[in-house]
C-alpha positions, 0 to 999 in steps of 0.5 A, a space after each residue: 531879329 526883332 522879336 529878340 530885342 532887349 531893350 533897357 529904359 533910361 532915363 532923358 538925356 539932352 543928347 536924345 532929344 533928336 531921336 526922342 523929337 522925331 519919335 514923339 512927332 511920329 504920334 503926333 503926325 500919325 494923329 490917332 493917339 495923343 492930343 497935340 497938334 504942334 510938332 516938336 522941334 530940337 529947341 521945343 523938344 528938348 524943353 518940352 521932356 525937360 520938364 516933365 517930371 520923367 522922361 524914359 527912353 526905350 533904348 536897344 541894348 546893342 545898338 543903342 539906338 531910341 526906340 521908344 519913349 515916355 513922358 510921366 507928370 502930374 496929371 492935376 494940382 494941389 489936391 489933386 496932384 497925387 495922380 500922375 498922367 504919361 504919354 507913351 511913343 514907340 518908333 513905328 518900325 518898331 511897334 508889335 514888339 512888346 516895347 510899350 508894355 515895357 514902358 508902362 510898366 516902367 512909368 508906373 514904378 517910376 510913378 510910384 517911386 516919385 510919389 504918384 499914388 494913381 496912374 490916370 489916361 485922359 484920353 485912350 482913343 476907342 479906335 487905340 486897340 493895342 492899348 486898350 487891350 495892354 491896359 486891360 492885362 496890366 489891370 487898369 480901370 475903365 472909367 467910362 466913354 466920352 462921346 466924341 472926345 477925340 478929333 482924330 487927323 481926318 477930322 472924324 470924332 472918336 470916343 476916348 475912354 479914360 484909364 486909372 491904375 492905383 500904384 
């Protein structure tokens, strides 16, 4: 049945905030993908995808139920806040199935649709393999590697391949 799953992207609400937490906390926990180190909890959760400029929410059309999330804001200032960075999480027991590319393409309409004119990512760790290969088909530009750049949870240090799409 997995591989039917309609899926619909909303946007935040505060009553997701549990399931968002316990999402975004996963990536953060598994230590591989995103920068943080601090788990979120329902108080620093809920501030943290208020404040973004959008938070989207992978929601199962039948059950409802939060499987994915993204958050998109500005990825500088000033001169250089056209450029918007996002962070991408999808549940672990429903990872394979299609939903992160379904939240990029989606973050990058609602990035444009904010005003955003370039898409960046910092931080693609090497070792990310999915994403490289989701942002390569979505047609995004590698602007090199960055020795080292990611401490990975064992406290190896991986390279990190910064990304750029113009929208």
């Amino acid at each position: 049945m997995k591989n039917t799953m309609e899926i619909r992207i909303r946007e935040y609400r505060r009553e997701d905030t549990e399931e968002a937490v316990l999402i975004w906390n996963q990536v953060v926990e598994d230590g591989v993908a995103f920068p943080q180190l601090e788990l979120l909890n329902e108080e620093t959760g809920r501030a943290f995808f208020e404040e973004q400029s959008f938070t989207g929410l992978a929601c199962d059309v039948t059950t409802g139920e939060v499987v994915g999330l993204y958050i998109l804001h500005p990825n500088n200032v000033g001169r250089c806040g056209h450029i918007c960075n996002a962070s991408y999480a999808v549940r672990r027991d429903m990872r394979g199935q299609h939903i992160g590319e379904q939240l990029v393409g989606h973050c990058m309409e609602k990035g444009k649709e904010l005003g955003f004119r370039i898409l960046q990512f910092n931080a693609v760790v090497k070792s990310n393999t999915y994403a490289l290969r989701l942002y390569e088909k979505l047609g995004f530009v590698r602007l090199g590697t960055i020795p080292g750049g990611f401490r990975m949870k064992d406290g190896t240090y991986e390279d990190i391949i910064p990304h750029y799409h113009i929208l």
